[in-house]
Each structure stands twice: as structure tokens, then as C-alpha cells.
N, C-alpha and C positions, 0 to 999 in steps of 0.2 A: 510176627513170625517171618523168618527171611524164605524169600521164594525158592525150593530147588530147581535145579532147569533137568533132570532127570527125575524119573519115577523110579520110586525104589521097587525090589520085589514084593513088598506086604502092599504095597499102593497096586498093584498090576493086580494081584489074589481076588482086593478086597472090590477093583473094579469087577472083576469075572464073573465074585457074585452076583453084582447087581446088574449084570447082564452088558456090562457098557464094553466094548472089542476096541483093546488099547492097538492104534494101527505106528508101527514103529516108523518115524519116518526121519531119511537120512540126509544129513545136514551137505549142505553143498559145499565143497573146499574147490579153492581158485591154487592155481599157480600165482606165482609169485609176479608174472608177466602179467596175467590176466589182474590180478591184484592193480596195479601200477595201471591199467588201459581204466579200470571203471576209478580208482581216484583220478586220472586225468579226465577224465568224463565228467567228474563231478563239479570240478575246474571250471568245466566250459559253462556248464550249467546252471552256477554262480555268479560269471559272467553274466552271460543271458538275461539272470533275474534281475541283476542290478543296473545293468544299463539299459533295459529293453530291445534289443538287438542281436545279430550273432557278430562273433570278433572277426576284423576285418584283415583282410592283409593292405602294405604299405608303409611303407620308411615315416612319415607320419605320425604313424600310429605310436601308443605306447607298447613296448619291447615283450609286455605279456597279454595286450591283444592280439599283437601279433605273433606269439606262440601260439596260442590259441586257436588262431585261426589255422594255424599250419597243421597243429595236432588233429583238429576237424576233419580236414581237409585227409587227413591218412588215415581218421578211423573210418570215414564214410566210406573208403577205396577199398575196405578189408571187409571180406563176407563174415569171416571168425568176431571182429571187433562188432561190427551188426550185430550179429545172433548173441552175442556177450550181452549187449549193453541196452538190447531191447526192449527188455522189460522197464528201465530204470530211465527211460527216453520222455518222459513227460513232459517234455517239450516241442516234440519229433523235430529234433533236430537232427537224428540221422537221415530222414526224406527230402529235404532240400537239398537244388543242387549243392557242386561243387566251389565254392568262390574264386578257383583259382588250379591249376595243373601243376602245382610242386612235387619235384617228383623227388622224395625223399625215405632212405629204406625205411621199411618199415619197425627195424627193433632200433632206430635209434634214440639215444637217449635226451634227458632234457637239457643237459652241459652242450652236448655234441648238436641237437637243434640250433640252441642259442649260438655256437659259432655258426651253425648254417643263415645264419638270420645277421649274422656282420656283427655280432657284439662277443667283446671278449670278456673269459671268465675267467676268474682267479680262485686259485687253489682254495684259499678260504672263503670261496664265496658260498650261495646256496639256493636253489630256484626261488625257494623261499623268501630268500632276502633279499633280492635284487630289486630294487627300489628304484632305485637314479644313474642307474647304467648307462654309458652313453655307446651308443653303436662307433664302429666305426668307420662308417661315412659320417655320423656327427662329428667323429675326432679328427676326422681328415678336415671338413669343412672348416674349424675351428682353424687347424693349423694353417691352410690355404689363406684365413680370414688375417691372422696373424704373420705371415710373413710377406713383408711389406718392406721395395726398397724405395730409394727418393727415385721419384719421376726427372729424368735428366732435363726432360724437355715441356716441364712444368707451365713457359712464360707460354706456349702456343693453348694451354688450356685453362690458365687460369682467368683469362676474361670472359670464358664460359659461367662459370663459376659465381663471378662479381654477378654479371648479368642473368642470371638466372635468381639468383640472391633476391637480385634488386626487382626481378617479375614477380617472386613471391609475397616482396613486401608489399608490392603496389595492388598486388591480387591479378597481374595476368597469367600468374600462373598461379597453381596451388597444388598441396600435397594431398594424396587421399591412403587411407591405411591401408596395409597390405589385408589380402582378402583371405583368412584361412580359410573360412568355411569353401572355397573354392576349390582346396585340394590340391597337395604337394604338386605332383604331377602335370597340372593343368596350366602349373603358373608358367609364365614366360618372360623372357625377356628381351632388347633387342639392342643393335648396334644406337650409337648415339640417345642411349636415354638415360634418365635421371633418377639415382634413388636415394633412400637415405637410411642409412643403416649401421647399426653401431653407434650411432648417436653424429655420422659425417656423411656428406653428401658424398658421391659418387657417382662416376661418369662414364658409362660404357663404351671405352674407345674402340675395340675391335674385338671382333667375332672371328673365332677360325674355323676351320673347319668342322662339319658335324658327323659325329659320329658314335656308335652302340656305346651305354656304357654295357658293365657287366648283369645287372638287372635288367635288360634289355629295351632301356630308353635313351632317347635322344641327348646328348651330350655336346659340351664344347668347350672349347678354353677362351676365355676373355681376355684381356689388357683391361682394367679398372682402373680409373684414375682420381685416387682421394684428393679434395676439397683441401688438406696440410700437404697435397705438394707428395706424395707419395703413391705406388702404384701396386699394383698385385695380378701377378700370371693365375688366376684361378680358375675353377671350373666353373660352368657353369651353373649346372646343381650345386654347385656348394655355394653359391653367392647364394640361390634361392634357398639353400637348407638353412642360411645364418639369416636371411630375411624373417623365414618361415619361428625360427627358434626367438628372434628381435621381437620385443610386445610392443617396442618404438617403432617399427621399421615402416617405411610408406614411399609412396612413387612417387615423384613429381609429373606432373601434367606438360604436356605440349600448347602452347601457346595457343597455337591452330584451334585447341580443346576448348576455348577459353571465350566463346561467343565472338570473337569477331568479325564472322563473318560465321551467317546461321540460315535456316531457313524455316526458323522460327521466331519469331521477332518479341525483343522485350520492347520497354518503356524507353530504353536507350538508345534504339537502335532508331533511324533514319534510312528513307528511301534511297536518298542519294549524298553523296558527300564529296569530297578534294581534298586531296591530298598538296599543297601546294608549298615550293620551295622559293623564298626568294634569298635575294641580292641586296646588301644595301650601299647607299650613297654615302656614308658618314663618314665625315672624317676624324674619326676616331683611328689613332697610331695604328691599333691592333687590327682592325680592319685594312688601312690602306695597305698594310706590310700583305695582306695575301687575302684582299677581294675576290677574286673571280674562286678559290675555292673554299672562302667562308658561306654557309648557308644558315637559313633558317627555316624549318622546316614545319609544317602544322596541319591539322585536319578541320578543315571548315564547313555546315553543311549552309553556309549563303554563298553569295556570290564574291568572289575572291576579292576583287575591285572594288568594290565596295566594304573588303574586312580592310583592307590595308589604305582608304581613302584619306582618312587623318593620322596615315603613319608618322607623320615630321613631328608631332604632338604627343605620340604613347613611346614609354619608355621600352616595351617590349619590340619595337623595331627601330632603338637605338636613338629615337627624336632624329630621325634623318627619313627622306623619301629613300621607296624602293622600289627595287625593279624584280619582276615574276619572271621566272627564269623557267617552272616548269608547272606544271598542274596533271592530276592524277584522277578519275572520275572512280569511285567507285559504289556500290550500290547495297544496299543491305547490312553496315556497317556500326558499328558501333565506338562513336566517334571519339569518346574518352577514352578507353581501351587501345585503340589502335593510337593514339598520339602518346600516352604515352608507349608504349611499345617501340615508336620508333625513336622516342627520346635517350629511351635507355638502349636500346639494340646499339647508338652513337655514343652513349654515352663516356666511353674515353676519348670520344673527339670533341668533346663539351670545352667551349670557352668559355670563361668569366669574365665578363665586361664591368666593368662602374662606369655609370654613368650620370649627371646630375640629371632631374626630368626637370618640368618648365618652371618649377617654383624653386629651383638650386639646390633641392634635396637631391643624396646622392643616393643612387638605386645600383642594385647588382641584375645583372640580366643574364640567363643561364639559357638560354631560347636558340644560340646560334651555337653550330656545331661545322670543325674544319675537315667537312667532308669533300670532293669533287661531284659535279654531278652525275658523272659515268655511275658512281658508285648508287648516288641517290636511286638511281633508273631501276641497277641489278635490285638492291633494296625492295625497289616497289613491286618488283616482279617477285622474287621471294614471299611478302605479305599476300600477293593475290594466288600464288599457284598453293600456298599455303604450309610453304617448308621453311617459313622464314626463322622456325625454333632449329633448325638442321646448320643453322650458321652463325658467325660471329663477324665481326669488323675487325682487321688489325692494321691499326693506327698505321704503325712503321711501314706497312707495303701496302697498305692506302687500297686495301681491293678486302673484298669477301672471302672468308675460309672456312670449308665447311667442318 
């Protein structure tokens, strides 16, 4: 028998006789406003159950958490929306605070939100359907990421580039992945550092001025300089929003980072060690053409004089005697690491020698590099003060650039 939802008149009669008092009770009708406030209600509420939490605000987030949280945020501010939605709160999620002070009118609609919130809406769109919306600070950051001209002055950064490469191959440096769970906002960046994003490295050559954006955080325009030789005037939230959006995207480490020198000692590390630069005798063509600023350069933790005692014999100091030109003490060191680090920091001043050693095989020696030793000195003082990832060597003016 189908259920009626009214009592007829013979049903009301035939209760009176048996004494039962039908109490007439009248059904509650909503406006069409108040309609629209408990289905957004419900919204939230479904939220809620599914992910365990209330919806947050944040560029971050997904574009209907973050409705969400904005709609929150103006029913809890309305005594009328309260008293509506009271009953149906089994969550009390109207008694928590505020997440946030958006000050948005209160009959606006959910198109007219979504522009409030930086994402554009099309005619055939529908709250409904909006699925993979991209804001637009994402479209901005995209296009920033995108236009990209040649870097004029490429050759003063690409031996960044080589050398940082070649830290990462050796392990004195290393990449670590960008941190989401840390939080859009939290992330930073800074002048001279290293990322990798897009699937290219990148090289933060200048920082300009800082200042509001219009969501009211810290902002700034970079100089970036791509790994292909190319650059890009971008912002700086939009480098971190194209990081944040890259599942590839990861920092590079600063050398400094990279144990060597610590004050926690591994298996590697030694009390004391030298840094020692010599000179050699040999009369090898390529040597004699420009002795006094050919070096060879190494990290020893004995005694110097006694690593170079049977030099005229090992092929790594050319089978010729040599003269110590300088020595560098330093303490808590990790001696594999730092040699090579300064092997490659030289390495476009790397000479190739052939040499036969004592049984007339011929050996290639890669150990000596056509530095001066002014340069070696700045060098060592960069490694100990500990900005020596803050510079490069360039060959042709024979000096440090930072």
C-alpha cells in the first residue's frame, strides 16, 4: 500500500474516535537564499567527513577547499546563517574559530566567489564541474615559467653550471626534493642558489626588490638563469608556484652543506690535514712554457715532505722533483671531499700532461691545474670562511667571480 504523507478526513474521524488528538503540524518552507546557505552547508560538511578536517584557505590548496573555507568563514560571521544551520551542525563546525578575516559580501554568489578566489569562470562552466581549474596566479606562473629569452651573457654563468654538475656527480653536492608538506608560503628562496625545475637546472642570479603582493605576502622579481643558456624576469612566487606544481622539482645543496668541515665527525673526517700546493722541476715543454703559474694542488693528512719524498719516481708529480710553494692547516676536514672540490672548483684550468712513468708506459696526469698562486690563497680562504659554493674561477681574468 503506497504511504500518504497527509491524512485524509475519514482518517482524522476515525482517529477522534479512538480518542488519539491529530496535532496539525506545519511544515517549514526556506527561501530560496536560505535554500542555497544549508546546500552550501552540506558542502562543507561532506568535506569534513572525507578528509577529516575543516577546508583550509591558501593558493595551495584545491580551488574547492578553498571555496569552502571561504564559505565557512561567512556563514560563522552571520547570526541569521547560525540560527539556520544549527540544528543540522553535527559537526559544530559553526563554534570554531575563524580560519581567516575574508571580508566578502555576504549574498555573493559561487561564480562571483571563484573570481574572488583568482580563478576564472566560463559561461559553460558549473560549480559543479570544475574539476582542473587552474587559478590565475597558476596561469600567470606558467606563462612567467614560459617566456624565456637567450641569456646575452651566458659564457660568465655557464661554468657555474659545468661545476655544480660535476659536484653533483662526485656527491659534494646533492639535490633534495622540494618540501610540500612545508607549505606554499613557507617556501623561500635566495640570491645565488640552485634548483631544478622543469626538468633544468636554474640559477638564481638576482633578487630585486621586495615587496606586497596583492594577497598580501612577500614578493620579488628574480633574473633566473637556465642551464640551455636562457633566462627569465619572473616572480618570485611564481618560480616557487611552478616548483610547488613540478613532482620533479628539488634544490641543490650548497657545498658548505656537504660535511666538510663539521662538528660532528664521520669515519672520514681527520683532526688535522694540508692543503698543500706545489711547483714542479720537470722539464716537460708544457711546464717549462709557464712554471711559476702551473700548480698542483692536494689535501694530505701526513706530513707534506714526506708525501712528495719520492716525487722524481711517481707519475702524479710528473717523475721530476718539486718545490712546496704553499701549505694550508686545517682542522676537522674531510679530506676526500674537499680535494676534490678544489679539483673541480679548477677545473677549467685543468692541464693534460702525458707522461711515460719509469717503465716507458705512457700515463696522462690530470693533477696540475694553470692557476697563480694569488688565486690559490683567495681559493683557500673561500673553503674555510665557507662561501666557496658563492664563486667560480674564470680562466681568462685569472681571478674569482662571485
Amino acid at each position: 500500500m503506497a504511504k500518504k504523507d497527509k491524512l485524509t478526513k475519514e482518517d482524522e474521524d476515525l482517529l477522534a474516535e479512538l480518542g488519539v488528538e491529530v496535532e496539525a503540524k506545519a511544515v517549514k518552507k526556506y527561501t530560496a537564499r536560505e535554500e542555497r546557505i544549508i546546500a552550501g552547508f552540506e558542502e562543507i560538511q561532506k568535506f569534513v567527513e572525507e578528509h577529516g578536517r575543516l577546508p583550509q584557505h591558501g593558493e595551495e590548496r584545491d580551488i574547492f577547499e578553498r571555496l569552502y573555507a571561504v564559505r565557512l568563514d561567512r556563514i560563522r560571521a552571520q547570526k541569521e546563517c547560525v540560527e539556520l544551520l544549527n540544528g543540522l551542525d553535527t559537526q559544530n563546525l559553526l563554534t570554531a574559530e575563524p580560519a581567516s578575516g575574508h571580508s566578502i559580501p555576504d549574498d555573493i554568489d559561487d561564480d562571483t566567489l571563484l573570481q574572488e578566489l583568482g580563478v576564472e569562470v566560463k559561461d559553460d562552466s558549473s560549480i559543479t564541474r570544475l574539476r582542473h581549474v587552474r587559478s590565475s596566479a597558476d596561469k600567470r606562473a606558467v606563462e612567467e615559467m614560459a617566456n624565456r629569452t637567450r641569456c646575452e651573457d651566458f659564457d660568465q654563468f655557464k661554468p657555474l653550471f659545468e661545476r655544480v654538475q660535476q659536484e653533483l656527480d662526485s656527491g659534494i653536492r646533492e639535490t633534495i626534493q622540494f618540501r610540500k608538506d612545508s607549505g606554499f608560503t613557507k617556501t623561500d628562496l635566495k640570491k645565488a642558489q640552485f634548483v631544478i625545475v622543469g626538468g633544468q637546472m636554474a640559477y638564481i642570479a638576482e633578487v630585486g626588490e621586495s615587496f606586497k603582493a596583492p594577497n598580501g605576502e612577500e614578493d620579488a622579481r628574480l633574473r633566473v638563469i637556465y642551464s640551455n643558456g636562457m633566462e627569465s624576469n619572473i616572480l618570485l612566487r611564481s618560480l616557487i608556484r611552478a616548483m610547488y606544481k613540478d613532482e620533479t622539482s628539488r634544490f641543490v645543496t650548497d657545498p658548505k652543506l656537504g660535511g666538510l668541515f663539521s662538528d660532528q665527525s664521520s669515519e672520514d673526517d681527520v683532526a688535522t690535514g694540508t692543503i698543500y700546493v706545489l711547483r714542479s722541476q720537470s722539464d716537460h715543454p708544457t711546464i717549462q712554457e709557464s712554471r711559476d703559474v702551473i700548480h698542483k694542488i692536494g689535501v694530505t693528512i701526513s706530513d707534506v715532505k714526506r708525501r712528495i719524498a719520492n716525487a722524481k719516481n711517481e707519475p702524479t708529480f710528473l717523475m721530476a722533483d718539486v718545490e712546496v710553494v704553499a701549505t694550508y692547516q686545517l682542522a676537522n676536514i674531510n679530506r676526500f671531499k674537499l680535494e676534490k672540490l678544489i679539483h673541480q672548483f679548477f677545473d677549467q684550468a685543468r692541464i693534460d700532461i702525458e707522461i711515460k712513468d719509469r717503465f716507458g708506459k705512457p700515463v696522462r696526469v690530470r693533477e696540475w691545474f694553470l692557476v697563480p698562486i694569488f688565486v690559490i690563497d683567495e681559493m683557500v680562504e673561500k673553503v674555510m670562511d665557507g662561501t666557496i659554493g658563492e664563486y667560480y674561477y674564470d680562466v681568462g681574468a685569472a681571478k674569482l667571480r662571485r
